[in-house]
C-alpha positions as CSV (number, residue, x, y, z in Angstrom):
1,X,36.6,4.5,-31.8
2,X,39.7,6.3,-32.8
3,X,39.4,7.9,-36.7
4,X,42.6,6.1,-38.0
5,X,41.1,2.6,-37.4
6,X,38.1,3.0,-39.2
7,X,40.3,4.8,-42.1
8,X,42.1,1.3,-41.5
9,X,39.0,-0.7,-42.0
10,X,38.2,1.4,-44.9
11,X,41.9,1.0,-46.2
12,X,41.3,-3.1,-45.9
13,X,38.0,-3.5,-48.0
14,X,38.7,-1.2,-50.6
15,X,42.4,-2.8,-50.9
16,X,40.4,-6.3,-50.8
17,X,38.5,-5.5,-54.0
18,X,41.9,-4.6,-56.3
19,X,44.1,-7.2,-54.3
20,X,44.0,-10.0,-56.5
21,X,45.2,-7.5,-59.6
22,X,48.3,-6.2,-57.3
23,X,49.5,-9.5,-56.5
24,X,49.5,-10.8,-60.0
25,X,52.0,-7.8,-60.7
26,X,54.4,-8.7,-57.7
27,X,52.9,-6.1,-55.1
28,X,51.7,-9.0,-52.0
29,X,49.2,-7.3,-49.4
30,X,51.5,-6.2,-46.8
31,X,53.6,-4.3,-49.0
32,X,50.2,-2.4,-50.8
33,X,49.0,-1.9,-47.5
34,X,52.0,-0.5,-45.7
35,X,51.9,2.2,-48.3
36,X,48.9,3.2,-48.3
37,X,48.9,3.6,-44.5
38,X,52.0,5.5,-44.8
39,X,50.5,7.8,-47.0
40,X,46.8,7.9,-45.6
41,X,49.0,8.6,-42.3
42,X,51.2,12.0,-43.7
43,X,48.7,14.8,-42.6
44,X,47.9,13.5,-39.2
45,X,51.1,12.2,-37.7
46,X,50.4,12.8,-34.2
47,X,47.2,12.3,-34.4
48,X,47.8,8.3,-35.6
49,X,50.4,8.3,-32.9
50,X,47.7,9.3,-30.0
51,X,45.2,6.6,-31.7
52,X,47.3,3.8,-31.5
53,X,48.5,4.5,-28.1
54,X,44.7,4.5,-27.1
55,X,43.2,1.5,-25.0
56,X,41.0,0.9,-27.7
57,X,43.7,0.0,-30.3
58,X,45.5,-1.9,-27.6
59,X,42.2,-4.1,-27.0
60,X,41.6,-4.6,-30.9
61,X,45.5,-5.3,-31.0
62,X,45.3,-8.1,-28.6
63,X,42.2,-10.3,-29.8
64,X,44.2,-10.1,-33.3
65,X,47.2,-11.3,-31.8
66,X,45.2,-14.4,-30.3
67,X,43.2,-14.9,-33.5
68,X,46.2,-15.0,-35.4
69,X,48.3,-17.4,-32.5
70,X,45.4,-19.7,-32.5
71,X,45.5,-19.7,-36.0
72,X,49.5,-20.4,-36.5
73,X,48.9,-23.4,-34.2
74,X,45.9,-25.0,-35.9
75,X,47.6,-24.4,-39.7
76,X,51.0,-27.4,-38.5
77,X,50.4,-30.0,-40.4
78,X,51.2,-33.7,-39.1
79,X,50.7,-34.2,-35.3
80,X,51.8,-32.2,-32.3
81,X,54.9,-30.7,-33.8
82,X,54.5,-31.4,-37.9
83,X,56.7,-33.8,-38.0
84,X,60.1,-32.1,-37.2
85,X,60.0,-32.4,-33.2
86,X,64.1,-32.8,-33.2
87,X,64.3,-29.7,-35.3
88,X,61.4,-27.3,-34.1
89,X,63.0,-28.3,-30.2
90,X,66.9,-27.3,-31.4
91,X,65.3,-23.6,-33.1
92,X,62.5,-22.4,-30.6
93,X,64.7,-24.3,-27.1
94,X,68.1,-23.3,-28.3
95,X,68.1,-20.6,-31.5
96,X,65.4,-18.5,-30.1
97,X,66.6,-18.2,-26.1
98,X,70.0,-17.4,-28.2
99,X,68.7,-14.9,-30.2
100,X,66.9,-12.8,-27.0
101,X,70.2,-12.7,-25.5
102,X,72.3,-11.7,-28.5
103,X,69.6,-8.6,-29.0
104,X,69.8,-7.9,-25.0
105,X,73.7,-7.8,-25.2
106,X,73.8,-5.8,-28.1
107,X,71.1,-3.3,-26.8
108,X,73.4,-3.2,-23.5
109,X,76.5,-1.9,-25.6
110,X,74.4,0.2,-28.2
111,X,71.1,1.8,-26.4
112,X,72.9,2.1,-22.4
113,X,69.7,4.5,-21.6
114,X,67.3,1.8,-22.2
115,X,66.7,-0.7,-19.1
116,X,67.3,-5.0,-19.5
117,X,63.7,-5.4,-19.1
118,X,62.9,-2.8,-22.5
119,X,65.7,-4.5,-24.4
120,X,63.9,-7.6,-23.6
121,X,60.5,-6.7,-24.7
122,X,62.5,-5.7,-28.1
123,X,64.2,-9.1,-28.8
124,X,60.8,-10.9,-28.0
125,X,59.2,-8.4,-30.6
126,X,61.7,-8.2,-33.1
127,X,62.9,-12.4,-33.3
128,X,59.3,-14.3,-33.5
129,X,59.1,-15.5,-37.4
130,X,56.5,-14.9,-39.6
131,X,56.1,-15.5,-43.3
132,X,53.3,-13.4,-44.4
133,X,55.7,-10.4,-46.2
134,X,57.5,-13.5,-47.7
135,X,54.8,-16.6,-48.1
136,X,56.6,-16.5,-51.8
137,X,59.1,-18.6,-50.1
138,X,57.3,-21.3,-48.8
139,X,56.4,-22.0,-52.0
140,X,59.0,-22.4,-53.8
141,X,61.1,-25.1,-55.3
142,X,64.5,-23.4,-54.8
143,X,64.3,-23.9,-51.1
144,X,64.1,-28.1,-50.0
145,X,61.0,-29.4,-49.7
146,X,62.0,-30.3,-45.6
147,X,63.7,-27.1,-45.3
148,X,60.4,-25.3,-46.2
149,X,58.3,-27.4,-43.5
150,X,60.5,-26.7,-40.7
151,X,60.4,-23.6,-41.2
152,X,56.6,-23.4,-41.2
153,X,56.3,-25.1,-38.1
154,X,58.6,-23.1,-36.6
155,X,56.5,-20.2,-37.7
156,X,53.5,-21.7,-36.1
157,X,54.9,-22.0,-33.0
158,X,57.6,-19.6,-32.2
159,X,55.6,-16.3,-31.4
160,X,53.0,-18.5,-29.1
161,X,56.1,-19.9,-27.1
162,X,57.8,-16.2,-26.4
163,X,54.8,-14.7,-25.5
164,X,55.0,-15.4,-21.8
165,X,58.3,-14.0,-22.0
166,X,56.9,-11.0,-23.8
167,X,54.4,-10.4,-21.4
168,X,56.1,-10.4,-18.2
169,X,59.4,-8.5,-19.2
170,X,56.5,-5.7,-20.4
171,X,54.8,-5.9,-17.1
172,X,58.3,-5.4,-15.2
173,X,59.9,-2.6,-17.8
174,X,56.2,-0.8,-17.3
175,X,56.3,-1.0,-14.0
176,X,60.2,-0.2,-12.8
177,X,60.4,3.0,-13.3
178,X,57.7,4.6,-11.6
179,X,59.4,2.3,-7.9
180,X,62.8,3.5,-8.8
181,X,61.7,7.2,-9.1
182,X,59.6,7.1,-6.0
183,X,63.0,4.8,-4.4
184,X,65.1,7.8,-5.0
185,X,63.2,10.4,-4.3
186,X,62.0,9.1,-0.9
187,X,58.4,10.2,-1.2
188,X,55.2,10.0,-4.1
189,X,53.4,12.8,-5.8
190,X,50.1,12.7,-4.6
191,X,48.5,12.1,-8.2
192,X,51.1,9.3,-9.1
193,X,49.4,7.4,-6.0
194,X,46.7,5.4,-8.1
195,X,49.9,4.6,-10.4
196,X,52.1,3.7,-8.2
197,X,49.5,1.1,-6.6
198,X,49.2,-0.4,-10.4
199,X,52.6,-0.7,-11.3
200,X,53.6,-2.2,-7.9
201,X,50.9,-4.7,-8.5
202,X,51.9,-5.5,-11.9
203,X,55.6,-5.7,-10.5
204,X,54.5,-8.3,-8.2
205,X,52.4,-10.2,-10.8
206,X,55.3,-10.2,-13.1
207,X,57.3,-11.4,-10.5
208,X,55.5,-13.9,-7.7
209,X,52.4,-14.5,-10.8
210,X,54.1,-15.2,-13.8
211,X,54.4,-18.8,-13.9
212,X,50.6,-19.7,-11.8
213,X,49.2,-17.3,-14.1
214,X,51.0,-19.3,-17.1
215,X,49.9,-22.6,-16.0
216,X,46.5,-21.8,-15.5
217,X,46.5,-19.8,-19.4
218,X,48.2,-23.3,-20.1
219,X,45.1,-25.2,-18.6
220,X,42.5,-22.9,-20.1
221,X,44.0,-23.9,-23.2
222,X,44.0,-27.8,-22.8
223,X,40.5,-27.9,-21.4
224,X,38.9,-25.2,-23.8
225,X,40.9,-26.4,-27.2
226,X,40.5,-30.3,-26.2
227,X,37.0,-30.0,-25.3
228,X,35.7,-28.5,-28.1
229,X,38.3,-31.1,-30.5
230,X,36.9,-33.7,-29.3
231,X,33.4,-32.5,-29.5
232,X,34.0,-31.8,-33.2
233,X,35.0,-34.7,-33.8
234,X,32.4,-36.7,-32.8
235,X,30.1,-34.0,-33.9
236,X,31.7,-34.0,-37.5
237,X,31.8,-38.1,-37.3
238,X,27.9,-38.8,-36.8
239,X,27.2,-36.0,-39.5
240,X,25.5,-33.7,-36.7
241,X,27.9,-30.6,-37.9
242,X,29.4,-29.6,-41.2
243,X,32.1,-27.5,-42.7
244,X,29.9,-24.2,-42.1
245,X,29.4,-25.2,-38.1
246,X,32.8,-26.0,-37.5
247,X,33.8,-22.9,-39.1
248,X,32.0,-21.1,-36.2
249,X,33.9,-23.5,-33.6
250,X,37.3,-22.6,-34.9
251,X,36.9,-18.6,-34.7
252,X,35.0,-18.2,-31.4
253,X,37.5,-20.9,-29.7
254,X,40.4,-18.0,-29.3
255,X,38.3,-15.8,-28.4
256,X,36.7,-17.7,-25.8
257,X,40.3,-18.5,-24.7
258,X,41.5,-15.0,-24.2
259,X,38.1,-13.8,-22.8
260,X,38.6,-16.8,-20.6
261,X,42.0,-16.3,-19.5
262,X,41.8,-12.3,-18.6
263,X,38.9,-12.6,-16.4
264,X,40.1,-10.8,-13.7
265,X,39.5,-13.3,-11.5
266,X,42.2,-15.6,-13.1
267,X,44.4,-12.8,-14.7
268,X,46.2,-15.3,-16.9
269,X,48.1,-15.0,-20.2
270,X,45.4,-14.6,-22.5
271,X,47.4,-15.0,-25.5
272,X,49.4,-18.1,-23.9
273,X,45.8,-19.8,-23.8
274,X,44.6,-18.7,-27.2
275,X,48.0,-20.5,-28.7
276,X,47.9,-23.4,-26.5
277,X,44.1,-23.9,-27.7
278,X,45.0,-24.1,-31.0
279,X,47.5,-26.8,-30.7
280,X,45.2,-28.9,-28.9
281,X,41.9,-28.4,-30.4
282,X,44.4,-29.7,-33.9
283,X,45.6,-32.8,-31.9
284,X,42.0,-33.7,-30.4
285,X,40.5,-32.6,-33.8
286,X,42.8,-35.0,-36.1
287,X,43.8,-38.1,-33.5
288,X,42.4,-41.3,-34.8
289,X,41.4,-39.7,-37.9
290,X,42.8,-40.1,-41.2
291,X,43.2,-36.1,-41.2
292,X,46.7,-35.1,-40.3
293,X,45.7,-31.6,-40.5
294,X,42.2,-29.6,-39.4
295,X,40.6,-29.7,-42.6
296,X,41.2,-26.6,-44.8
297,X,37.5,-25.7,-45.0
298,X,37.0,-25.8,-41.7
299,X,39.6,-23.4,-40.9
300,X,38.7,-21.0,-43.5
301,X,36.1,-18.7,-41.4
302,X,38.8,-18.1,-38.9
303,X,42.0,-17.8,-41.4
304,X,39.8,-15.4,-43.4
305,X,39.0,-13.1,-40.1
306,X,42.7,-13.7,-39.7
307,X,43.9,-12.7,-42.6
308,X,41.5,-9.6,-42.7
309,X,43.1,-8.7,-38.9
310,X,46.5,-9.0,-40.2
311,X,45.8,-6.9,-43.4
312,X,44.8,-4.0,-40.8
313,X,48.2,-4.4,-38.9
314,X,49.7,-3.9,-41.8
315,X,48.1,-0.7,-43.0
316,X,48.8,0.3,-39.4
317,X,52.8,-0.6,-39.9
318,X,53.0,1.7,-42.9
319,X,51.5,4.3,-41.0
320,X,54.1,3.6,-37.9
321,X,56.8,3.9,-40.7
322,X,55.7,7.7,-41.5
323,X,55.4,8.4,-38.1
324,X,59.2,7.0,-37.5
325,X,60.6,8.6,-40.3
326,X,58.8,12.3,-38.9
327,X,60.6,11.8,-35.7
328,X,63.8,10.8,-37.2
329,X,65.9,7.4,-37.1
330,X,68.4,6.1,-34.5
331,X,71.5,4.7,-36.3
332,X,71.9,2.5,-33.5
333,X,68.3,1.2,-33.4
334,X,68.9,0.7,-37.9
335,X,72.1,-1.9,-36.6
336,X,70.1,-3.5,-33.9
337,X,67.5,-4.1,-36.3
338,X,70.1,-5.0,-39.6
339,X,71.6,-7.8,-36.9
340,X,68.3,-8.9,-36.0
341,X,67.2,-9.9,-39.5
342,X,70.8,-11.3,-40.5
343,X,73.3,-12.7,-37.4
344,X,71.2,-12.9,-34.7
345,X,69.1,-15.1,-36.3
346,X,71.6,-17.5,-38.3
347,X,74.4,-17.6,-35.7
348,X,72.2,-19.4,-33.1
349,X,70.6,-21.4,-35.8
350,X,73.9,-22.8,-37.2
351,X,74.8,-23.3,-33.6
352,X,71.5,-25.5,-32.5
353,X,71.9,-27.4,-35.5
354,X,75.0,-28.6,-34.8
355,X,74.6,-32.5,-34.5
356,X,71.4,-32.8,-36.2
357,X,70.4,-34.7,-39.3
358,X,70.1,-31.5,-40.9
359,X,72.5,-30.5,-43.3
360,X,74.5,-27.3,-43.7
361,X,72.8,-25.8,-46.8
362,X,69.3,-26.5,-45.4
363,X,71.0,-24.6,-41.8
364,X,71.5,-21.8,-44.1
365,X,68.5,-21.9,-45.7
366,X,67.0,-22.2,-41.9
367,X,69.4,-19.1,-40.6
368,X,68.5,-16.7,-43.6
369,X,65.0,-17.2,-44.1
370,X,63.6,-16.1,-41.3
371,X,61.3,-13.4,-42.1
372,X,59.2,-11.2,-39.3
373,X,55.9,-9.9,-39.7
374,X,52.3,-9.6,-38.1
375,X,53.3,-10.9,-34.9
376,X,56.7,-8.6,-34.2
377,X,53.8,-5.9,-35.2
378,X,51.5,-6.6,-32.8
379,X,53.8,-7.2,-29.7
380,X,55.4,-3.8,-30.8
381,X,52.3,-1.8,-31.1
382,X,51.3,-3.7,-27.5
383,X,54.7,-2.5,-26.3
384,X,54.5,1.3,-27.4
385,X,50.6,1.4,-25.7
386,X,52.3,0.1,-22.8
387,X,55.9,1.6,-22.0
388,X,56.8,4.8,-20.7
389,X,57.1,7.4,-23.7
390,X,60.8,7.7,-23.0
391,X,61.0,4.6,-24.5
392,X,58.8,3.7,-26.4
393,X,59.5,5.4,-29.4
394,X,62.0,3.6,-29.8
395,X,60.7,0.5,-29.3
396,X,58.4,1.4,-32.4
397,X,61.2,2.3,-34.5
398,X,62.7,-0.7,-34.0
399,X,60.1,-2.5,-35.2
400,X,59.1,-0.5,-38.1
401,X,62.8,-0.7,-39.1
402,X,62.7,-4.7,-38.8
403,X,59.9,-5.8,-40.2
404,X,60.3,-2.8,-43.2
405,X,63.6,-4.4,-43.5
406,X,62.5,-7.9,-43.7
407,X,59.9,-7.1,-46.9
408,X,63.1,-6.2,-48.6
409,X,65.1,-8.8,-47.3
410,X,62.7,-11.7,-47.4
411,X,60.3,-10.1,-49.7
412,X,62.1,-8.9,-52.8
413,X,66.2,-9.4,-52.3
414,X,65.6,-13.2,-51.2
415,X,63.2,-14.5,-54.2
416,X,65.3,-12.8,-57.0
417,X,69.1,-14.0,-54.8
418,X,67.1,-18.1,-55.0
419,X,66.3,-17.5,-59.1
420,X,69.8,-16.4,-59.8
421,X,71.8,-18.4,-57.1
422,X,69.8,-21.8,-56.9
423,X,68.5,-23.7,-59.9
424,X,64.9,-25.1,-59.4
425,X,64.6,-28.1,-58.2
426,X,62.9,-31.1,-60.1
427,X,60.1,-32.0,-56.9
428,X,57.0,-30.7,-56.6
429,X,56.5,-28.1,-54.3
430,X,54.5,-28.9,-50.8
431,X,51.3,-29.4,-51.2
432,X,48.6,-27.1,-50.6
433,X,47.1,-28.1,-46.6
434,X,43.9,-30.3,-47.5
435,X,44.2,-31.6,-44.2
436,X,44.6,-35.2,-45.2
437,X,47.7,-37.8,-45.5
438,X,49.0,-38.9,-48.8
């Protein structure tokens, strides 16, 4: 196991035990870890880079990402979509696909050396939402009450739905060069054989697989998260399992997803089925109950494994951000990034809002909160294990220079713009998730 990962886990349970103390001064987790990993990080540079371009890190990268996907799904409170179908449709079918392409065209104009496919990869990394640098927000009473529940949901549900998308643009942009070198040079290096063989297989997934191998991840999900709903449910009903035994069900149901799903056998989207059992196992878990929520207690095994994954990633961003700031940073990357955090995401926001019952100081609460976070981490650290170096450097820097940028954006400048802009409002703020209606 590379060093830097167990200085990680180190860096997580010592920061667990002075945590509570931080946060009552202001400094959140992801901020307190980010710099200690960018310090822990300062006289080993490229030996963190090596480590988490290792297969290890990329394995313990993706069963966090499906821990934390399942999680975002279970957490929606009130039915399949929360309660905001209209609006969680117009931002993740309309505002999202809007936001990829504005990223792609930029990057077309602004990074020419780097392929359609890479520029891809860094849209579907740098636009999913996430509110953990920023959960200050969802609490507060500046922002409507409706505003802050759409936004949630769309959190929940944003980085599950582009992860298909992720997945195969990676598997193409890893893939393309290695064809179009061979293409133009007319023969193959006789050690590139074995890699030639890979990529041209991944090509073809990507290309003739993607959408069986999505269904199927889609059908792991509905079997694996219904069954076991349903089966809590009735188990919880008759008194045969408690909170404690359900808490067991909720954290080994992802990771029986993703294990399902990458058998090699199937060689589906792991991460597709991990999300897609989350929203199910809610639905079969709460229909015909008065729960409109998985009850809090029963989630809190899983959230807590979650939230200790998530404090990891982000000891590992602040160690990216030393890394990024050793090799030096791309002016043009800093714009891409500034544009992904600001118009990018409000543009297409404002523009798939346009008819809806929503009004136009909730849109621009909707297009300017929008923070990123453990999710844009992930699928960049997945990227850089996976792309060609020529690239992915900068593919990390892009999103060390987003999600850096959204802790001050959504972090610090947004809470202290809503207390000196927009007087508090008189409602009560959402309620903590219990789980039940009323």
């Amino acid at each position: 196991m590379p060093v830097i990962i167990l200085i990680g886990f180190a860096a997580v349970a010592l920061w667990s035990l002075v945590a509570h103390r931080f946060e009552r001064v202001g400094i959140a987790g992801p901020a307190g870890l980010a710099a200690l990993g960018a310090l822990v990080v300062i006289p080993g540079v490229p030996a963190f880079t090596a480590a988490i371009d290792s297969d290890v890190s990329e394995h313990v990268v993706e069963l966090i990402l499906a821990v934390l996907l399942f999680v975002d799904a279970c957490e929606v409170r009130g039915g399949l979509f929360g309660g905001e179908g209209r609006s969680l449709a117009r931002l993740v079918l309309i505002a999202l696909p809007l936001s990829l392409v504005l990223v792609v065209l930029v990057g077309v104009w602004l990074l020419p050396q780097i392929g359609v496919f890479v520029l891809i990869v860094i849209a579907c990394v740098l636009m999913p939402t996430d509110f953990a640098p920023a959960t200050a927000l969802l609490r507060s009473e500046r922002i409507p009450a409706r505003v802050r529940r759409i936004l949630n949901v769309e959190s929940g549900y944003n980085d599950g739905l582009i992860s298909p998308v992720f997945g195969i643009s990676l598997a193409i942009a890893v893939a393309l060069p290695t064809l179009i070198r061979i293409a133009e040079s007319g023969s193959e290096a006789s050690g590139d054989e074995a890699q030639l063989e890979k990529n041209i297989t991944d090509l073809l997934q990507a290309f003739f697989g993607a959408v069986p191998a999505t269904a199927i991840a889609i059908l792991i999900g509905v079997l694996l998260g219904g069954t076991l709903g349903l089966l809590t449910r009735w188990a919880a009903r008759r008194g045969w399992a408690d909170a404690t035994g359900i808490r067991f069900v909720t954290l080994l149901t992802p990771l029986l997803a993703f294990g399902i799903a990458t058998v090699h056998e199937l060689a589906a989207n792991g991460f597709v089925a991990a999300f897609v059992a989350g929203v199910i196992y809610r639905v079969a878990r709460t229909r015909r109950t008065e729960l409109d929520a998985v009850p809090h207690t029963e989630l809190l095994l899983v959230e807590e494994v979650s939230a200790v994954a998530a404090n990891f990633v982000w000891f590992i961003l602040g160690g990216m951000t030393t890394a990024v700031i050793v090799d030096g940073i791309d002016w043009r990357l800093l714009v891409v990034a500034v544009l992904a955090l600001t118009v990018f995401r409000a543009v297409p926001v404002y523009i798939a809002m346009l008819g809806s019952s929503v009004g136009w100081r909730d849109r621009t609460f909707l297009g300017l909160l929008g923070p990123r976070g453990t999710a844009s981490i992930v699928f960049g650290l997945l990227a850089f294990n996976q792309l060609p170096e020529s690239v992915s450097g900068d593919v990390l820097s892009v999103t060390v220079l987003t999600v850096v940028g959204s802790i001050l954006l959504h972090g610090v400048a947004a809470p202290f713009a809503l207390r000196r802009i927009v007087p508090a409002a008189t409602t009560a703020a959402v309620p903590e998730d219990d789980g039940r209606r009323g």
